[in-house]
N, C-alpha and C positions, 0 to 999 in steps of 0.2 A: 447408519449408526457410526459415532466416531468414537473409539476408545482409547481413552488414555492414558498416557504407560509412566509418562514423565522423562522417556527417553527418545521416544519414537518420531514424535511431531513432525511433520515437516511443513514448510511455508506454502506450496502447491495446496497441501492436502487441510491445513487450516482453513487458507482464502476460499478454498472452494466449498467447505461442507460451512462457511459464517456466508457468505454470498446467497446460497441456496437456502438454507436454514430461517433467513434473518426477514424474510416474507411468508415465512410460515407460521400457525398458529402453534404448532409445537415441533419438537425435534428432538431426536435420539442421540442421547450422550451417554456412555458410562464410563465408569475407571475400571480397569483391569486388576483382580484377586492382590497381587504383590503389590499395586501402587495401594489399596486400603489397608493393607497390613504395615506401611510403612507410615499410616496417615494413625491408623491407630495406635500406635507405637512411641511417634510423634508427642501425640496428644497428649498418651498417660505419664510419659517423662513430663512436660510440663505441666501437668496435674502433680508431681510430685516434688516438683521446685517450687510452685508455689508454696505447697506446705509445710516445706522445710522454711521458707520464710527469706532463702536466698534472694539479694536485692539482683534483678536482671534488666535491663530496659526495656520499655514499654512494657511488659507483664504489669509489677508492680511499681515502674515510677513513671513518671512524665516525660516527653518525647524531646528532641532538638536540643535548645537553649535551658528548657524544665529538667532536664534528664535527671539532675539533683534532689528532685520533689519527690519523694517516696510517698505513696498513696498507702490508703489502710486497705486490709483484707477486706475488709466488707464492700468496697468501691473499685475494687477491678473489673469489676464486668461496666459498672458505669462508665470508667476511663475508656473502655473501649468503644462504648456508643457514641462516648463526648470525641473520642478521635475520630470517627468516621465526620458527626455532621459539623463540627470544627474546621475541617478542609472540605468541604464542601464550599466552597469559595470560588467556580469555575466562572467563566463570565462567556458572553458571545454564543456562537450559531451551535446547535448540539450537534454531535456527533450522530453519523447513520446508524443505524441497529445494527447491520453488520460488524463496525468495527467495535461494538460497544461490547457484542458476541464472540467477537475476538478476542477483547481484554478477558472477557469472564475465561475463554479456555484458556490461554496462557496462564493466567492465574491459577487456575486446576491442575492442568498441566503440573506446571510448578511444586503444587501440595503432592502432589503423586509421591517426589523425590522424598517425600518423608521429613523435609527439613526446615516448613512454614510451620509446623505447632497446631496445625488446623484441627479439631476435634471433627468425629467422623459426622455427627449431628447437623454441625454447620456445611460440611461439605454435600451430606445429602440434601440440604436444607437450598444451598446454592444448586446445586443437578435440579432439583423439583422447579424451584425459579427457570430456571433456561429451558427445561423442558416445556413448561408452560409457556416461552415464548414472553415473560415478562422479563424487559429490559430496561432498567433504569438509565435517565437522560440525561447524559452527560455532557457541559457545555465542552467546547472545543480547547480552551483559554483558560489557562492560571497555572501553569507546571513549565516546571523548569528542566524536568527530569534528573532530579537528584534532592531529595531522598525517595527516587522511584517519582512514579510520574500519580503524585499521594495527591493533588483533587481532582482528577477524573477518577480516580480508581476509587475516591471516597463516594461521589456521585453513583458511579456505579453499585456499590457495595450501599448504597442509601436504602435502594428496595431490597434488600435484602432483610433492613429489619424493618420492613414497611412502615418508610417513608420518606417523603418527597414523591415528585415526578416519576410516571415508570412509558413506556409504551409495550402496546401489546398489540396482536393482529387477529381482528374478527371478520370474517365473511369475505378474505380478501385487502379489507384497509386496517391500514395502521392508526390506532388511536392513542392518546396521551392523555392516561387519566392517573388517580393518586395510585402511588403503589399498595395502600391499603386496601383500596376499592380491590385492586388487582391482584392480590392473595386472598380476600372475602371471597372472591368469587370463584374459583380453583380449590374453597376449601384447604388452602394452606396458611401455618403461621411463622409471624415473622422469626427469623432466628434469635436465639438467646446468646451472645457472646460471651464468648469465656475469655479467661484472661488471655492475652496475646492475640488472637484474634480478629480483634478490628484492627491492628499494624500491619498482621499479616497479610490482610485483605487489600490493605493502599499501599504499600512496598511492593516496590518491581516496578519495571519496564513496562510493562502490559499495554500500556497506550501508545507508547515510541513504539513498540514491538509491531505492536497490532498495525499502526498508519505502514510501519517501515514493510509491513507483509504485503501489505496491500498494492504502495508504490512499485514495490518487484514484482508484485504479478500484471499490473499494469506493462511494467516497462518490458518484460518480456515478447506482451504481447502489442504493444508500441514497436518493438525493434521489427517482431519479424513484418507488421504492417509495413515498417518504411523500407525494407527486401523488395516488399509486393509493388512497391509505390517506385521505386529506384526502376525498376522491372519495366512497368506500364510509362516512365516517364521518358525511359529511354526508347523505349518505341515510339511515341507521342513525338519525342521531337528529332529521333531519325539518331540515336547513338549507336555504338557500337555493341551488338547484343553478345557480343563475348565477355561484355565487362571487364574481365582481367585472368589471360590466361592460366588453367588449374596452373601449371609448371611453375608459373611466374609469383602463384600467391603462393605454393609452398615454397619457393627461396625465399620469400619475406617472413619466415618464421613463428608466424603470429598464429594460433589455431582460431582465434579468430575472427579475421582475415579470411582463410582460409573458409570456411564455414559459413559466412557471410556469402560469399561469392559465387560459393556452391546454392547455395540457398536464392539466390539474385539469378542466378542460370535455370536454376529448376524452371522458375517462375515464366523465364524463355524457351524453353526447349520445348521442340515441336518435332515429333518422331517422323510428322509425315512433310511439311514444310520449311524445312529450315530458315531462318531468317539470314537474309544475304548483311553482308557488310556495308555500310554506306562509303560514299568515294571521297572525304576528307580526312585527316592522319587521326588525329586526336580528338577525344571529347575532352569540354574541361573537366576541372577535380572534380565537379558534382556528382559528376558520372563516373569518371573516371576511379575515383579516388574512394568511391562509395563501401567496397567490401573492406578498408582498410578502413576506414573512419567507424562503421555498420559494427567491426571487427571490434575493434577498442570497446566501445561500447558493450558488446555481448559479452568482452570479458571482465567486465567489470559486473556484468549483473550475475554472471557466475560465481564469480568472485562472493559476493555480497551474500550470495545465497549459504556459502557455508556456515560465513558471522551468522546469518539469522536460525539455521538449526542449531547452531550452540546454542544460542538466546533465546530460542524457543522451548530447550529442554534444559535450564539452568535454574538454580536455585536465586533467584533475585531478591533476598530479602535483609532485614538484619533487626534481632539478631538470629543465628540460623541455630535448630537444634537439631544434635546428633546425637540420640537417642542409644546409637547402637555401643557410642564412647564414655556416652555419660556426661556430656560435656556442650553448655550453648559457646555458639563464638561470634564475637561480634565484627562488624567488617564494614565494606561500603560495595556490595554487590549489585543494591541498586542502583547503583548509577551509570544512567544509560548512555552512556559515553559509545558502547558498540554498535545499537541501532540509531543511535543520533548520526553516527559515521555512516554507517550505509543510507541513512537519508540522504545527507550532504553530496555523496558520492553519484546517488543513484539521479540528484539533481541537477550536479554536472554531466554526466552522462549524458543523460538524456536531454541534457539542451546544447548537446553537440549535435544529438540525433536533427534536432529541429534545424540548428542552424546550416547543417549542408540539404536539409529538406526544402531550405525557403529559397536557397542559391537556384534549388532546382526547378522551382518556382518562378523564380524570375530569369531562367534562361529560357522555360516556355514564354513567357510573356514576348521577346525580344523576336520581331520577326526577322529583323537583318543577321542573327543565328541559327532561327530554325525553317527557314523559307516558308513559314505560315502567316498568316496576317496578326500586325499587332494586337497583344492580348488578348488572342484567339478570338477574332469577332468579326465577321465580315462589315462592311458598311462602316470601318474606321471612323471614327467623328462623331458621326451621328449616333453611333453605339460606341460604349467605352467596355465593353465586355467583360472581362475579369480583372481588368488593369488593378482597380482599389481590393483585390482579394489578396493580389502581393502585399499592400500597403499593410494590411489585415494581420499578415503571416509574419511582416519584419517585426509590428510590435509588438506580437506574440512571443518572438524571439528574443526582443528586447526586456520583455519582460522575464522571461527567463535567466535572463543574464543576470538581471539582479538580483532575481529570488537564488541563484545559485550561491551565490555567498556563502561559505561554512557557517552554519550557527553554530554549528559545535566547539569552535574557534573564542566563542565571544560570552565565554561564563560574567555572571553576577552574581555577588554572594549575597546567602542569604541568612534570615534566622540566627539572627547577632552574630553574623560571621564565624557561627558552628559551624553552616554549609558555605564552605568559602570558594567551592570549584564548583561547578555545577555544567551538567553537560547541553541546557538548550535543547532538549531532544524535542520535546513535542513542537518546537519552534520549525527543526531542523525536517521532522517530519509534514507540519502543515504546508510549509513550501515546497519541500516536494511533493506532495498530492498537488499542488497548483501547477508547478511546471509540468508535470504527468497530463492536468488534462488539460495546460497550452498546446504541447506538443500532440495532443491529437486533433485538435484541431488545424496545426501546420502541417500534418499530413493530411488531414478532409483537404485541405485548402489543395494540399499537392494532388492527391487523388484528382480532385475536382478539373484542373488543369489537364492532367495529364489522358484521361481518359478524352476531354476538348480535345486536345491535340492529336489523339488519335483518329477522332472521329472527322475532324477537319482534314485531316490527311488523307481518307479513305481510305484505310485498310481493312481490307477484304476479310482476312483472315487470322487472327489472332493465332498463338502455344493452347492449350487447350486450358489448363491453370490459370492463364491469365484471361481467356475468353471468358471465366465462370464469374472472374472478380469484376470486369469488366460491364455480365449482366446486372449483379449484384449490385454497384454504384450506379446502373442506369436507371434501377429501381430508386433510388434515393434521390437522381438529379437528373432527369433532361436535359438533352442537348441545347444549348446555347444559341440561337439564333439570331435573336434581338435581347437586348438588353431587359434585366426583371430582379428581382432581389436576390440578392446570393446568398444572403443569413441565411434562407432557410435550407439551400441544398448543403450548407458547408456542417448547419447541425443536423441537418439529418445522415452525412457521410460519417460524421464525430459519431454517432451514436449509433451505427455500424462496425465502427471499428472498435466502441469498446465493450459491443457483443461479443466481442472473439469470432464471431463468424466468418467476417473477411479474409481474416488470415489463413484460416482453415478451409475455405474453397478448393 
């Protein structure tokens, strides 16, 4: 059951109950006493501006460049059906039910605050929809993230008044039938929008939000994968299993540095074997440099993690009512300018992670540094062994590099230059979901190596942490003997690690 408060949310505890949820036929959500009290409170102040006959935007006039067009009383509730399938404009590959379940809680979320105008109707009306596991199909493509990421979150809000496309899940599969079909059958009806309503439903972040949740729960479990993978590579090809004296990372000041490193040793330490040192001074940076590089990186996704609990418990709309002042105020709090950043950030990051991953990649490869046979493969020549899995890993990295780009950086205006800044979010977010799962692939690719290199080297006896991961990938890839396709063990290692399993061994 996930209940919510409007203040509580967190990015762990979202990802994991839309993950779980989003292959289920139904699922438990509710709002908590003081978020409907705030939601009905909400409501009946804009129940009484309308009546007063107060001109407010989007209530009673036209949205963007229209906002001028004052509409009649008897056609507010239309204005707000004609706004939802209006932006329904999305184009390209839909979006998973997971994050489509995510948009819908943040949005809820959100109404908890008391300051989206949502009538308690339509909010119970949305709970019955998700409960039932119907989730409207939203393409990827058409949001700029500013004013709110408004055509996915129209798509989404489509089944809501049953219609368009929805998916639902029977006996295990997911199917895509009309959203009408799929409130006939659950015995539900579409909602009735009330004035404000349908704006409030496609304002906000909710899709930058939702991608930018998903990206950090990835990348956390991306970082600590390449810990496990730094670990196994250094034994693979004979490093130094101290990695970097504790003393030595806390005078480098970084916590974490620090943390990384620790984390990188666990994964070696062996209470009954200790692992001797090897007899050359140095490894390179790959190894060497890895808890500081590893380090950077985790603090940036901690980092990111704060922005995204603001943002998850924020009121993203406009305009906002304060019921308790008597007073709407209009703004620009949509605009997702904070999860568009922690995209951008979270896709530099992590394609640093990749890039000291593929260094470490291609020092296994090189047998005149790690006295193993080139590209781990006996019979040279005749077998070419892992050699083209590096080539595999640089352009994955490569590609990273340019999906990195800030989009946040590169607004276009829109809507006769009303929306003159816009923040690129859902842009900033679809590339980083891309670099997210290059970069687990340049770690399958590293795993896949390094575990070769150990095996090529005979070692006897592994840390025990690292003996478990070690079985774990030998279930996913065989030892290398003669040459054979490597797509399939590089996707079957990708889709281990973003079980979360691995890391957790």
């Amino acid at each position: 059951m996930l209940t919510l408060t409007g203040e509580l949310l967190r990015p762990d505890e979202l990802w994991r109950f839309c993950r779980e949820a989003a292959s289920a036929e139904s699922l438990s959500i509710e709002l908590s006493p003081a978020a409907w009290s705030r939601i009905e409170a909400a409501g009946a102040f804009v129940d009484r501006l309308v009546e007063s006959g107060e001109r407010i935007y989007g209530v009673n006039t036209g949205v963007g460049f229209l906002r001028n067009v004052v509409i009649d009383r008897d056609r507010l509730s239309e204005l707000q059906k004609n706004l939802i399938r209006s932006h329904c404009c999305g184009v390209g590959e839909e979006l998973p039910r997971a994050l489509v379940l995510a948009m819908w809680v943040i949005v809820l979320n959100s109404a908890c605050r008391g300051h989206r105008g949502l009538r308690r109707p339509t909010v119970e009306a949305a709970l019955k929809l998700l409960q039932h596991g119907i989730l409207g199909c939203v393409p990827a493509r058409g949001s700029v993230g500013a004013s709110g990421d408004l055509a996915p979150s129209a798509h989404a809000a489509l089944a809501l008044i049953g219609e368009g496309p929805c998916t639902v899940v029977r006996q295990g599969e997911t199917l895509r039938i009309p959203a009408a079909q799929a409130l006939a059958e659950e015995g539900l009806l579409p909602a009735d929008l009330q004035p404000k309503e349908g704006l409030s439903l496609m304002n906000g972040t909710q899709m930058t939000t939702a991608m930018a949740v998903s990206v950090w729960s990835e990348a956390k479990n991306l970082l600590e994968t390449a810990n496990l993978a730094t670990a196994l590579s250094l034994l693979g090809v004979k490093g130094f299993p101290s990695v970097s004296p504790e003393e030595l990372l806390i005078a480098h000041g970084h916590p974490g540095t620090l943390e990384c490193g620790r984390m990188i040793r666990e994964w070696l330490h062996d209470p009954v074997r200790p692992i001797h040192e090897p007899d050359h001074q140095q490894d390179p940076y790959c190894l060497r440099c890895a808890p500081q590089v590893h380090g950077a990186v985790l603090e940036e996704v901690e980092a990111t993690e704060t922005i995204l609990v603001r943002e998850l418990n924020s009121s993203a709309d406009n305009p906002l009512v304060f019921a308790d002042l008597g007073k709407v105020a209009h703004g620009g709090n949509f605009h997702a300018i904070q999860p568009a950043r922690v995209c951008d950030r979270l896709a530099s990051a992590l394609t640093t992670l990749a890039a000291i991953s593929e260094r470490r990649v291609n020092l296994a490869m090189n047998g005149d540094r790690t006295g193993l046979p080139h590209f781990l493969i006996s019979e040279g020549g005749l077998n070419s062994g892992l050699m083209m899995v590096q080539t595999t890993a640089a352009a994955l990295v490569s590609e990273c590099r340019s999906l990195s780009f800030p989009a946040s950086t590169d607004s276009i205006p829109t809507n006769c230059d009303q929306e003159d800044h816009v923040s690129m979010g859902p842009i900033a977010a679809l590339k980083a979901m891309r670099v997210a799962e290059n970069v687990r692939y340049v770690l399958a690719i590293e795993l896949l190596t390094a575990i070769q290199a150990i095996d090529l080297r005979k070692v006897e006896h592994l840390p025990p942490r690292t003996a478990a991961a070690h079985r774990m990938l030998r279930e996913c890839a065989d030892f290398l003997a003669q040459d054979r396709v490597n797509s399939h063990d590089i996707e079957a290692i990708a889709a281990l690690i973003e079980s979360g399993k691995l890391s957790r061994c």
